[in-house]
MARTOR-713642 format. One record per residue (C-alpha): residue number from 0; residue in three letters; x, y, z. Coordinates in nm, 3 decimals, padded with zeros to 5 digits. Each point is the difference from the previous one (the first is absolute). Layout:
BEGIN
    k    r        u        v        w
  NUM  ALA        X        Y        Z
...
END
This chain:
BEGIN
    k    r        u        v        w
    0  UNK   00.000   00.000   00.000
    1  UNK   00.220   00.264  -00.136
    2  UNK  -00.051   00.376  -00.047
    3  UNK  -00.084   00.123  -00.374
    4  UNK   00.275   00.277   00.067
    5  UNK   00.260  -00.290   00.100
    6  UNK  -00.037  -00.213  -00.264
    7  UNK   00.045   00.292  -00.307
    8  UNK   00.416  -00.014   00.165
    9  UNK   00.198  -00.173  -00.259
   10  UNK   00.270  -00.196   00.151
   11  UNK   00.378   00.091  -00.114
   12  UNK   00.082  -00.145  -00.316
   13  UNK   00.385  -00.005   00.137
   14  UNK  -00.127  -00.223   00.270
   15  UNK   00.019  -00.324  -00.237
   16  UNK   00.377   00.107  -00.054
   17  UNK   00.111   00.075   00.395
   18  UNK  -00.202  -00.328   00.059
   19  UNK   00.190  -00.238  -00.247
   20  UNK   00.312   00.197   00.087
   21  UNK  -00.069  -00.114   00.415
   22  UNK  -00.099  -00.362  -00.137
   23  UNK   00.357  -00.015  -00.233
   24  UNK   00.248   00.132   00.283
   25  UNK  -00.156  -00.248   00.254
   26  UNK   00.059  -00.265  -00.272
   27  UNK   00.380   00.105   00.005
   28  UNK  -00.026   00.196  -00.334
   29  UNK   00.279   00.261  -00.008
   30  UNK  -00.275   00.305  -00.055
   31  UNK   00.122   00.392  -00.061
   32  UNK  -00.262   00.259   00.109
   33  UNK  -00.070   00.332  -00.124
   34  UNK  -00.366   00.029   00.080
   35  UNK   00.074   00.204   00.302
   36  UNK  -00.157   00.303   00.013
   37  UNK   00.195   00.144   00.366
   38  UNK   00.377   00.086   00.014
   39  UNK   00.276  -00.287   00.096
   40  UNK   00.158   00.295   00.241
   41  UNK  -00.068  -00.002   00.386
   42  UNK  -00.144   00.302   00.170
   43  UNK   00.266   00.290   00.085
   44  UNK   00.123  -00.024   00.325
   45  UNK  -00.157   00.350   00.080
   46  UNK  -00.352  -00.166  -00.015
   47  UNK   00.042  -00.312   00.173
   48  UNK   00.131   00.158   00.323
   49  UNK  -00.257   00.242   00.000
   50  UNK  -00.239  -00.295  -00.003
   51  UNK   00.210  -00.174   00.294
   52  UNK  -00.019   00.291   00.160
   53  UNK  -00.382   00.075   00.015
   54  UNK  -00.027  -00.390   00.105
   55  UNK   00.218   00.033   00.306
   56  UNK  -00.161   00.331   00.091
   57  UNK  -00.343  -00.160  -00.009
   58  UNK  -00.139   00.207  -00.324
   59  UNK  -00.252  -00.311  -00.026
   60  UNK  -00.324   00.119   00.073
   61  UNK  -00.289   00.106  -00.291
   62  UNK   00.062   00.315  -00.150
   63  UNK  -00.233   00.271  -00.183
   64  UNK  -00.127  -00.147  -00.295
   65  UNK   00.197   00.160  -00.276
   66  UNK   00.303   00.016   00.213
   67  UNK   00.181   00.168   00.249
   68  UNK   00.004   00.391  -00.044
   69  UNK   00.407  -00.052  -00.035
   70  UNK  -00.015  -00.244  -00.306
   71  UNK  -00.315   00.242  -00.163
   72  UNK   00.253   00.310   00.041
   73  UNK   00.314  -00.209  -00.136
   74  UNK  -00.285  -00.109  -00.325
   75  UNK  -00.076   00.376  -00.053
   76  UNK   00.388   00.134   00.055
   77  UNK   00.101  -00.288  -00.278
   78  UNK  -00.273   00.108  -00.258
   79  UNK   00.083   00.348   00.079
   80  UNK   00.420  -00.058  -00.031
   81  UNK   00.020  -00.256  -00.322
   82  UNK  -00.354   00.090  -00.169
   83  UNK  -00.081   00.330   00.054
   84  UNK  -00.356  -00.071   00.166
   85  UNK  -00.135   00.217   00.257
   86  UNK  -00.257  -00.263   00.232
   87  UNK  -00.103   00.066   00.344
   88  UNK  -00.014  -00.318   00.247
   89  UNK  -00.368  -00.096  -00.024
   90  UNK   00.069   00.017  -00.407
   91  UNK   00.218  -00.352   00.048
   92  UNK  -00.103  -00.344   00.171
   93  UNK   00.259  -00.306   00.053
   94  UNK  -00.077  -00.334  -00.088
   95  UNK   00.103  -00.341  -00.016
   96  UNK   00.177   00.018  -00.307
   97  UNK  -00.068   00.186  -00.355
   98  UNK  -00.263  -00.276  -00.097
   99  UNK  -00.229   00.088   00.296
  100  UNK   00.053   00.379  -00.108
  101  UNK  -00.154  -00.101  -00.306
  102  UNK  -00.254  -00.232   00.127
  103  UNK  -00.109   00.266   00.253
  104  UNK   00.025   00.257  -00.290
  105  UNK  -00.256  -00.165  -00.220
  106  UNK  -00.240  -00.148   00.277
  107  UNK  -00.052   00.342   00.056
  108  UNK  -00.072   00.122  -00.362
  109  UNK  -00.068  -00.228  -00.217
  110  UNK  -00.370  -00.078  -00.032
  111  UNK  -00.200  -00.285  -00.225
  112  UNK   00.046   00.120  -00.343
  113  UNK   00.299   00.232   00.003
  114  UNK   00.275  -00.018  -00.254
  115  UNK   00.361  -00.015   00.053
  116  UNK   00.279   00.062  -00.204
  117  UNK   00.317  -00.268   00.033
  118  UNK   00.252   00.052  -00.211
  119  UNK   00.158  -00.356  -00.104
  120  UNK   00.265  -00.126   00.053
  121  UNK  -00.146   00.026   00.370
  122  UNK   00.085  -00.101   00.339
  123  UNK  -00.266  -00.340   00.039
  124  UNK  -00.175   00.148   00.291
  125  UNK  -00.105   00.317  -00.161
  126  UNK  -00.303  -00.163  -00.178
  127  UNK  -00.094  -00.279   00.218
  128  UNK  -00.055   00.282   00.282
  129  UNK  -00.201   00.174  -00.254
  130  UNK  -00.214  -00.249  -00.074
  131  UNK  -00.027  -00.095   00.391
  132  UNK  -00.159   00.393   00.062
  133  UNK  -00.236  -00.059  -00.251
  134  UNK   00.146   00.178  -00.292
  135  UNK   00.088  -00.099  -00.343
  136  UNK   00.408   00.023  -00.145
  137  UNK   00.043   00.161  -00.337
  138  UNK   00.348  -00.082  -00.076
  139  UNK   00.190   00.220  -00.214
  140  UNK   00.296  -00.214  -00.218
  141  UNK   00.371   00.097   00.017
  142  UNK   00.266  -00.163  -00.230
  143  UNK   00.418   00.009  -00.055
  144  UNK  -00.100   00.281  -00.233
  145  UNK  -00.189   00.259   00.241
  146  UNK   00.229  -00.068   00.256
  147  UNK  -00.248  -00.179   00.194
  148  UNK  -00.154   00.332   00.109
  149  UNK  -00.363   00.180  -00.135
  150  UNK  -00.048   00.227  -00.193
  151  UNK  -00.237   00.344   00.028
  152  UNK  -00.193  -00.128  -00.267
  153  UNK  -00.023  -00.361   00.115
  154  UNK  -00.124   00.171   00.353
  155  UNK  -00.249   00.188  -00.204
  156  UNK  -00.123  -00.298  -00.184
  157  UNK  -00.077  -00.212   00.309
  158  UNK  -00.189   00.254   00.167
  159  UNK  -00.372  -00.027   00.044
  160  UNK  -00.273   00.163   00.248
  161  UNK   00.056  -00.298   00.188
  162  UNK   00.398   00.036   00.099
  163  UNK   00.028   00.047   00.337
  164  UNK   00.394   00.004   00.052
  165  UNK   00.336  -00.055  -00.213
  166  UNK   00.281  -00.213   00.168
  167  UNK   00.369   00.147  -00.093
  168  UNK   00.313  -00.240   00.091
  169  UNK   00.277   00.179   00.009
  170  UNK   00.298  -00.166   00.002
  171  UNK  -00.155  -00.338  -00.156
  172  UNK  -00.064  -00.318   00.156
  173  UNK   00.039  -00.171  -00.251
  174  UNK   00.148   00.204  -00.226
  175  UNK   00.219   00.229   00.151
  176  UNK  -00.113   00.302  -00.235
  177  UNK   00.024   00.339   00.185
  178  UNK  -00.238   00.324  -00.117
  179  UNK   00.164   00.322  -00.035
  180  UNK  -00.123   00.312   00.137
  181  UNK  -00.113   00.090  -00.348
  182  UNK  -00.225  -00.320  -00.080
  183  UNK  -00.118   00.035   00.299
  184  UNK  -00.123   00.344  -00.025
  185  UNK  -00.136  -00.125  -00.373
  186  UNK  -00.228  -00.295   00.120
  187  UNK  -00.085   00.316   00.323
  188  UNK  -00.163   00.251  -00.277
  189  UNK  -00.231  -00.302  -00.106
  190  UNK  -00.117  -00.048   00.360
  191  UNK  -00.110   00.346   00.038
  192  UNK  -00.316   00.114   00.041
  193  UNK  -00.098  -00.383   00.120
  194  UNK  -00.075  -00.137   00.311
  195  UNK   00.219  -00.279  -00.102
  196  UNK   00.201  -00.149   00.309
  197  UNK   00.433  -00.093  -00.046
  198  UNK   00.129  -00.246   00.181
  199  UNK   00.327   00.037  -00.009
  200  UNK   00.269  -00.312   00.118
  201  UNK   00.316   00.174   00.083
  202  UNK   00.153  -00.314   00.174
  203  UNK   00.359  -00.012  -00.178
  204  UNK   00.059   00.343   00.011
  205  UNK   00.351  -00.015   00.100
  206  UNK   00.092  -00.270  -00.247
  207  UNK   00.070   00.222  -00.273
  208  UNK   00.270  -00.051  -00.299
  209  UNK   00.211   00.209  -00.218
  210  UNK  -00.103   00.303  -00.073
  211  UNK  -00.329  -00.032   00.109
  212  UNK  -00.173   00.209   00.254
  213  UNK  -00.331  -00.072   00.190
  214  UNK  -00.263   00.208  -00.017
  215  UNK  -00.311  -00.037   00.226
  216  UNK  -00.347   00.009  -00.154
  217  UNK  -00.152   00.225   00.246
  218  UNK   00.257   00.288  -00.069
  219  UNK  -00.046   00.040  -00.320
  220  UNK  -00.285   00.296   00.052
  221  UNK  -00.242   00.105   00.239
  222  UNK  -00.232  -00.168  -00.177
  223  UNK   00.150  -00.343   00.011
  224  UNK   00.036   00.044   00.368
  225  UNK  -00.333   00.021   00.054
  226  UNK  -00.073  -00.312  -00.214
  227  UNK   00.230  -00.200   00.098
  228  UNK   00.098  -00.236   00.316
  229  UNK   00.350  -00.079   00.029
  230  UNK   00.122  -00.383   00.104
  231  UNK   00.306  -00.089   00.128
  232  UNK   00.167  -00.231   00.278
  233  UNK   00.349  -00.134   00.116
  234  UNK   00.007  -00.314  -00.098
  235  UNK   00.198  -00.001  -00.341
  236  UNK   00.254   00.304  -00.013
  237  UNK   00.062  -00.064   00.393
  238  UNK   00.018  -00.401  -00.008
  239  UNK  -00.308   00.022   00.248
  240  UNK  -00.261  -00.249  -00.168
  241  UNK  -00.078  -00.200   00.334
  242  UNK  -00.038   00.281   00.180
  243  UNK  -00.354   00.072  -00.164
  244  UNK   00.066   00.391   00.028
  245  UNK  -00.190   00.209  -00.304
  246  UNK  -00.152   00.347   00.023
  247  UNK  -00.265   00.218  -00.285
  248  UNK  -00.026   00.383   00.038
  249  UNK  -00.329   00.153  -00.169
  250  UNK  -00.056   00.393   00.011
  251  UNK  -00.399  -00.132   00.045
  252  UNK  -00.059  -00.039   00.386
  253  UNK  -00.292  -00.144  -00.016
  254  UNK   00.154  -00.275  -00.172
  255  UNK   00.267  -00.029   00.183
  256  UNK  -00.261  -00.013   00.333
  257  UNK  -00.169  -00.284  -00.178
  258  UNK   00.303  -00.207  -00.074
  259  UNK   00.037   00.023   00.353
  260  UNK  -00.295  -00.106   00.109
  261  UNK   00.013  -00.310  -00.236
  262  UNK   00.347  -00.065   00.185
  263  UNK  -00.124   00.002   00.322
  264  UNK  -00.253  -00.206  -00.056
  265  UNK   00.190  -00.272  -00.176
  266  UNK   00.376   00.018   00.120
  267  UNK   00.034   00.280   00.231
  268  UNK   00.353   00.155   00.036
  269  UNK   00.256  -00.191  -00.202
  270  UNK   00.297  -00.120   00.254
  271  UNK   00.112   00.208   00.275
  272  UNK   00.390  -00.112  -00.018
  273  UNK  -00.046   00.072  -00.387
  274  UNK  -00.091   00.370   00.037
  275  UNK   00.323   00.108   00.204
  276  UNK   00.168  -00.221  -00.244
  277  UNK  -00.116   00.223  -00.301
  278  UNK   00.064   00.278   00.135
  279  UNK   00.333  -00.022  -00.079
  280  UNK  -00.066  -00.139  -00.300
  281  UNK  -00.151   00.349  -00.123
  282  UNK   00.235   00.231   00.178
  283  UNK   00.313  -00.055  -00.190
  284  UNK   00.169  -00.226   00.226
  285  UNK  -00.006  -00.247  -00.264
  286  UNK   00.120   00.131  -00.283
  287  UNK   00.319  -00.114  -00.045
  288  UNK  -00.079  -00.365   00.030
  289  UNK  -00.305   00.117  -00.217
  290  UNK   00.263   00.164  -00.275
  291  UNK   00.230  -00.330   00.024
  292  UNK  -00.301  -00.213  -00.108
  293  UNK  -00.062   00.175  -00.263
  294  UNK   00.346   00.039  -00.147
  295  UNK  -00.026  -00.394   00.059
  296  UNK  -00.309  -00.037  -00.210
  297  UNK   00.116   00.236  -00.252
  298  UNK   00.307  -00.193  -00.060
  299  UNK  -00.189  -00.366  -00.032
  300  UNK  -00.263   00.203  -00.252
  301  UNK   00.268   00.132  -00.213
  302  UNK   00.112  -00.384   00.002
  303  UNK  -00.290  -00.175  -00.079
  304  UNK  -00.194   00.221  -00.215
  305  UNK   00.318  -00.052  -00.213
  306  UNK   00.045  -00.416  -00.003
  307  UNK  -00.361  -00.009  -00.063
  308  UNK   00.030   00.224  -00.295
  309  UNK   00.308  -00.229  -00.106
  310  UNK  -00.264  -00.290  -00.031
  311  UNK  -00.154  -00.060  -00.357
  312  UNK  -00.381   00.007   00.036
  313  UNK  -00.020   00.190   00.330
  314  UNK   00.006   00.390   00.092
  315  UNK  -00.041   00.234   00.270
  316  UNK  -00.002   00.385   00.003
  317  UNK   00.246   00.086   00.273
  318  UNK  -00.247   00.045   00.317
  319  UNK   00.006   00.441   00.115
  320  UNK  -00.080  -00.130   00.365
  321  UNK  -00.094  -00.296   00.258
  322  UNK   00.199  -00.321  -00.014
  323  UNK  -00.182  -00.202  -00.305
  324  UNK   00.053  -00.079  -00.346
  325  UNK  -00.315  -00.059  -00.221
  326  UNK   00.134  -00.187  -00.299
  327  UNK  -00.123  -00.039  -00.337
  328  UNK  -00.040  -00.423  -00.091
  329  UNK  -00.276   00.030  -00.296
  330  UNK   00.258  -00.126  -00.248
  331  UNK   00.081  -00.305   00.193
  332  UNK  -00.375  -00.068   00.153
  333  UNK  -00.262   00.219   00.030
  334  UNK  -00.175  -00.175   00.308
  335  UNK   00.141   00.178   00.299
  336  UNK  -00.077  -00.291   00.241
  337  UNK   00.079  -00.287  -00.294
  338  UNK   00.368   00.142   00.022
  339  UNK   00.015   00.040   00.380
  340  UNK  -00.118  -00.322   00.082
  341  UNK   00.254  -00.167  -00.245
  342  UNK   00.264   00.251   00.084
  343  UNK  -00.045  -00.134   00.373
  344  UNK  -00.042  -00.374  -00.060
  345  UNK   00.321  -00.003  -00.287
  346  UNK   00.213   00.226   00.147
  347  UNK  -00.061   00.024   00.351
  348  UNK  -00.090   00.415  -00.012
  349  UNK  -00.286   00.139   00.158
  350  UNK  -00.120   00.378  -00.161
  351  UNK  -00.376   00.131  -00.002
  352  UNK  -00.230  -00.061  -00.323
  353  UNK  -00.119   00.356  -00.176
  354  UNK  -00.324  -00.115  -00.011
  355  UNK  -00.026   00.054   00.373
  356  UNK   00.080   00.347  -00.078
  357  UNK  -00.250   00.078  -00.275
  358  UNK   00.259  -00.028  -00.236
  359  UNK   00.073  -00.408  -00.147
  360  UNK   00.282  -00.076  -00.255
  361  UNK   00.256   00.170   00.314
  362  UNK   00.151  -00.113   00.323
  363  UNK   00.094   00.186   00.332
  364  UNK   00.367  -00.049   00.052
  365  UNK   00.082   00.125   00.374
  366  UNK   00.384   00.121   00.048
  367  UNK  -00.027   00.044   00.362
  368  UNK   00.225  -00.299   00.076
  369  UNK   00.407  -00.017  -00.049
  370  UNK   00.190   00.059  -00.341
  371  UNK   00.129  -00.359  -00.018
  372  UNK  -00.348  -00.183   00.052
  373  UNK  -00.114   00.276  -00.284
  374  UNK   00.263  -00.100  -00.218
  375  UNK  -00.037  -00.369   00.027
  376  UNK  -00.399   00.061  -00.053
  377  UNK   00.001   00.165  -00.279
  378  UNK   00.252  -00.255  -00.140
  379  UNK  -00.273  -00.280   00.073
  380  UNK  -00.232   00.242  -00.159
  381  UNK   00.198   00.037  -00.325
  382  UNK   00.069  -00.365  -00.016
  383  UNK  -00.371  -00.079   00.053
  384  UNK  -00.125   00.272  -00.293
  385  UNK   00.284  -00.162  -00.243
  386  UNK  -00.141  -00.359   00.029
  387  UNK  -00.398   00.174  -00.003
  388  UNK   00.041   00.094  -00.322
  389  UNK   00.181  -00.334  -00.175
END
């Protein structure tokens, strides 16, 4: 006797994958992963002992709902410092985690009926959580040659009296395609004179490449600000995935009240020892070990993005941001999870089907593991592709 609303959740197309994968190692199969979506670095010191800190001083007890008034004032003084967003305390809530930012986000404005825009590639919750709030996906298609990012026009296109709210990822899971400040500000103009929500997933800010700089949604114009509600967390640029720390800022209150309200009535506060913890996490204290992962995931991008171009039949467009390559297999076999499952079972290497991204006929290649294990991966990979196609 299960709900209507549970049973329109799709279950993970990459769970057949991470299932065989289990099933092989425990058979003694010599299995690579790069499915990972969290970083293979610990937590900087800095954090940790704050954490040990707040245990041993008894910081154990429930908190306010959206957090302690010191972790809402670090939240505002880091959107203020790197973003250039002006929020007052009761315009931010802490949760357990980005994904129950989101899930709180559309609980509380999505309604049976509504429309929303998901650009694809897409992160696989995005439109399951959609669907659980009642609304309806329209998925806009990225390829190699757009960049994997939307157009103004596309935007325009999808629109209907119906869209409720646009979802922006910016830096890409899966992609790792970053929007400047300029196509930005062109998809902005389109939104203007809507009512037309952004959700905007800001999670690997830091993780930035090259040239590139990030740009948050909100600034963009006054406008924008208004429209949009910014998502963000800890868990990949500061190696804190366990942790379960994310935070959304909204320039709406009333939103922002009714987020809360959803929180305390499901979760409550998110962990006590995890606030202090993120504190320093948003203060700077971290941001040297934050800058040495990054140089590290630079380094293993630059790497891969090149042996995988090296490979006849395979391509990647070197990833802006986040720690993922999203390569190109159509030439060797369009079926996303046809070549994943027979990548896995013939040469032991576990990577995530497109197809659970909206986007089949490509594979998510995760670099957040060491150079060597990279190296010998994408070996196996080659290898594999070269006997796919006799």
């Amino acid at each position: 006797m299960l709900s209507d609303r549970i049973q329109v959740l799709s279950e993970s197309l990459t769970m057949a994958i991470t299932a065989l994968a289990q099933q092989l190692k425990r058979e003694g199969k010599d299995i690579l992963g790069f499915s990972a979506g969290e970083p293979d670095f610990d937590t900087p010191q800095v954090i940790k002992d704050a954490a040990i800190r707040a245990i041993e001083e008894g910081f154990t007890k429930y908190t306010p709902v959206d957090g302690i008034p010191e972790l809402k004032e670090a939240i505002v003084e880091k959107l203020r410092r790197d973003n250039g967003l002006v929020y007052g305390s009761d315009q931010v809530i802490a949760s357990n985690g980005a994904k129950q930012s989101l899930f709180n986000l559309f609980q509380a404005t999505i309604n049976p009926g509504d429309e929303v825009i998901v650009p694809a590639p897409y992160w696989v919750t995005y439109p399951e959580l959609v669907k659980y709030s009642g609304g309806t996906p329209v998925v806009i298609e990225t390829d190699d040659a757009s960049g994997f990012k939307i157009t103004p026009e596309q935007l325009e296109a999808a629109i209907t009296p119906k869209t409720r709210m646009l979802i922006l990822t910016s830096p890409s899971n899966p992609t790792g395609a970053v929007y400047t400040k300029e196509e930005l500000t062109a998809l902005a103009k389109v939104l203007e004179g809507s009512d037309i929500l952004v959700a905007s997933d800001e999670m690997y800010e830091k993780l930035v490449y090259g040239d590139t700089s990030f740009t948050a949604a909100a600034s963009v114009s006054e406008d924008m600000f208004e429209r949009t509600v910014t998502i963000n967390g800890l868990s990949k640029s500061v190696a804190m995935t366990g942790w379960r720390f994310g935070y959304c800022a909204a320039a709406d209150r009333d939103l922002v009240k009714a987020m809360k309200k959803l929180q305390s009535q499901s979760t409550s506060n998110i962990n006590s020892i995890t606030q202090i913890a993120a504190i320093k996490g948003l203060d700077g204290s971290a941001d040297n070990d934050i800058e040495m992962m990054r140089q590290a995931f630079e380094s293993r991008c630059e790497e891969a993005s090149r042996l995988f171009n090296e490979i006849e039949g395979l391509s990647v467009i070197k990833p802006q941001g986040a720690f993922y390559l999203f390569v190109n297999h159509k030439a060797v076999e369009p079926d996303s999870m046809a070549f994943a499952k027979a990548l896995l079972e013939r040469a032991g290497v576990a990577v995530v089907p497109g197809a659970g991204f909206g986007s089949d006929g490509y594979f998510r290649f995760s670099f957040a593991t060491d150079i060597d294990t990279i190296r010998t991966g994408i070996e196996r990979i080659g290898a594999f592709v070269r006997s796919y196609r006799e």
